[in-house]
N, C-alpha and C positions, 0 to 999 in steps of 0.2 A: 428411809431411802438413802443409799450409798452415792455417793458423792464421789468419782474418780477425781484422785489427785491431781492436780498440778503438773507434776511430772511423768508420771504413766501419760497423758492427753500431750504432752511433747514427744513422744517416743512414736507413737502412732503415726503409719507412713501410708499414704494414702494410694492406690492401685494406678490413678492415673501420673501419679509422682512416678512410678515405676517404669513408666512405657518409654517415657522422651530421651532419659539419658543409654537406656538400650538400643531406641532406636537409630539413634544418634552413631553409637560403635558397630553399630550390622553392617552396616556398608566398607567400614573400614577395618573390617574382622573378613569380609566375606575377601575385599581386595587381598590381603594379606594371604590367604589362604590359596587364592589363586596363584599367587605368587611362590609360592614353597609347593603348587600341587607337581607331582612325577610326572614324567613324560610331556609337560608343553614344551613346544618349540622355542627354540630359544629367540630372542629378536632381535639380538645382535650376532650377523654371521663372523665365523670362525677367521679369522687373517691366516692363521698355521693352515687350514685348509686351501684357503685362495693361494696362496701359495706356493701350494705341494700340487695344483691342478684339479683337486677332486673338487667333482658338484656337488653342491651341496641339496639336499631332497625340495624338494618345490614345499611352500607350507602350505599345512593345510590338508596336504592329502595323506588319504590314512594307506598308506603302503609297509607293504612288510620287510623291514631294512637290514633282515638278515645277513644279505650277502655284505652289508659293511661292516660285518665280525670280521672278514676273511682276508689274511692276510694274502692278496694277489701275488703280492713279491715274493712271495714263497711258493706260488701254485706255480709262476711264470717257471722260477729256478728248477722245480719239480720238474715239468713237464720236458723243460727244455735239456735239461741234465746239465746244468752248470755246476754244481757243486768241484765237478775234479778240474774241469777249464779254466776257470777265473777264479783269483781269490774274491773272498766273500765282502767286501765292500765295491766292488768292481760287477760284479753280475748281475744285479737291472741296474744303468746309468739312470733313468730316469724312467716316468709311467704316468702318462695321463689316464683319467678315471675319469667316466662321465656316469650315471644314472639314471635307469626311464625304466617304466613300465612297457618293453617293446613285446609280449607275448602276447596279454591282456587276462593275465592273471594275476593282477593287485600284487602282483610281486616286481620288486625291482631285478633289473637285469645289470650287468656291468659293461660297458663299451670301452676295450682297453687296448690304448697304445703302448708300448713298451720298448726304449734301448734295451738293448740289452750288450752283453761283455760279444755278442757275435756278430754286430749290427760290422757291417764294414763302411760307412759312408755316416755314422753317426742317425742316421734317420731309425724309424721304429721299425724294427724287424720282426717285431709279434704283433699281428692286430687282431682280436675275437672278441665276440659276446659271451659271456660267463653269466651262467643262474646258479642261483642258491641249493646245494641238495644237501638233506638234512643226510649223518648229524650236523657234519661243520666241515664241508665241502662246495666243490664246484662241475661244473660242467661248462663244455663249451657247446653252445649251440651252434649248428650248423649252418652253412649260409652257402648260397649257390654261385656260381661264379668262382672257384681258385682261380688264382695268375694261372695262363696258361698260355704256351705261345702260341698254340695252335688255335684260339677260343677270338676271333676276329673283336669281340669288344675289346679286347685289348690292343688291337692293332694302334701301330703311331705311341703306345706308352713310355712316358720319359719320366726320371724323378721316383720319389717312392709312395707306395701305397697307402693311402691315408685312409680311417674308419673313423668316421664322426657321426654325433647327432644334430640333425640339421632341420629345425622348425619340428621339432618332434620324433624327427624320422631317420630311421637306420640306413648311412649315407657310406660308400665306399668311392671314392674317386683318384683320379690320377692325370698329371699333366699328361698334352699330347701334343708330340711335338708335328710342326707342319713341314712340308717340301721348302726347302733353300729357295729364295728370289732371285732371278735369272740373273742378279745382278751378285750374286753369291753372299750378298745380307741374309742372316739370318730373320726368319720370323719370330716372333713373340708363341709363345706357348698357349694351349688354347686347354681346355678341360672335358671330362667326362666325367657324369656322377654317375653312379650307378645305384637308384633310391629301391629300397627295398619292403618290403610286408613280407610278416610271418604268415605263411600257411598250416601253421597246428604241426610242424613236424620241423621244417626249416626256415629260412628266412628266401624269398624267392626276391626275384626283380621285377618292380611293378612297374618302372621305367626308365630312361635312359635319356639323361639331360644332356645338353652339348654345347658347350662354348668355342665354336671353332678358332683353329689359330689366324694371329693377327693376317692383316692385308700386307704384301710388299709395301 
């Protein structure tokens, strides 16, 4: 009968020797992996973003972020015909950018203020919702209510036309200014929002908020 040597009976590694120091690197193999995988969110937000105005996507939600391929500043100059008007660092002064799901097609919509080289008063003289349309375009969505003089929501309107997103919701407002106090002080400025819902074609007005102006 054969006698295993000495040193073959040292080389022999036994199955449960095997498990502990693998199992020991899984977890720190699996973190690693997480960490180099594509597409997670990042967890520290962007400063060049917070800066420049644009929102940055909520986490967590799986939305389709095409439209932040597209360069606005270039649809604004497009649409508005800036290119012969103003020289080319001068035609959007600035652009706030907000981002929501306001259709309820898992897609993101764009809510944009924008200077522009025509703003006479420096305030934002383009304000619309912009959606994504393939290839690498935009559209504006429609929305009910234009400035109109004739259109009494706007009566008493002073100041310029604001479009924000406000607790979720597609917000358009404007100061309004009140009647002079018999004593010829003026009053304090009072507000009207004007909150909207999309109905599958445009964006309508579901209702009409009021901060009247102040008291004498």
């Amino acid at each position: 009968m054969r006698v295993p040597s000495a040193g073959s009976a040292s080389r022999r590694i036994e199955p449960a020797r095997l498990q502990a120091p693998f199992g020991m690197a899984l977890p720190g193999c699996l973190a690693l992996a997480l960490m180099l995988a594509p597409g997670l969110p990042a967890a520290v937000p962007s400063a060049r973003a917070a800066a420049t105005g644009i929102e940055r996507a909520p986490q967590g939600q799986r939305l389709d972020r095409s439209i932040r391929r597209i360069s606005l500043s270039h649809h604004v100059m497009r649409i508005r015909g800036l290119a012969p008007i103003c020289p080319l660092m001068k035609r959007v002064l600035s652009m706030n950018i907000r981002y929501a799901d306001l259709d309820g097609d898992n897609a993101e919509e764009a809510v944009v203020e924008a200077v522009t080289c025509q703003s006479k008063d420096g305030s934002a003289d383009l304000v619309g919702v912009y959606k994504y349309e393939l290839p690498d375009s935009v559209r504006e969505l429609p929305t009910e209510h234009a400035v109109r003089s004739s259109d009494p929501v706007f009566a008493g309107m002073t100041g310029p036309l604001r479009l924000e997103l406000i607790d979720g919701r597609l917000v358009r407002w404007f100061a309004v200014a009140g009647a002079p106090c018999p004593s010829g002080k003026p009053r304090s400025t009072g507000r009207r929002s004007l909150v909207y819902r999309w109905a599958g074609e445009r964006f309508v007005v579901d209702r009409v908020d009021e901060t009247p102006p102040g008291n004498c």
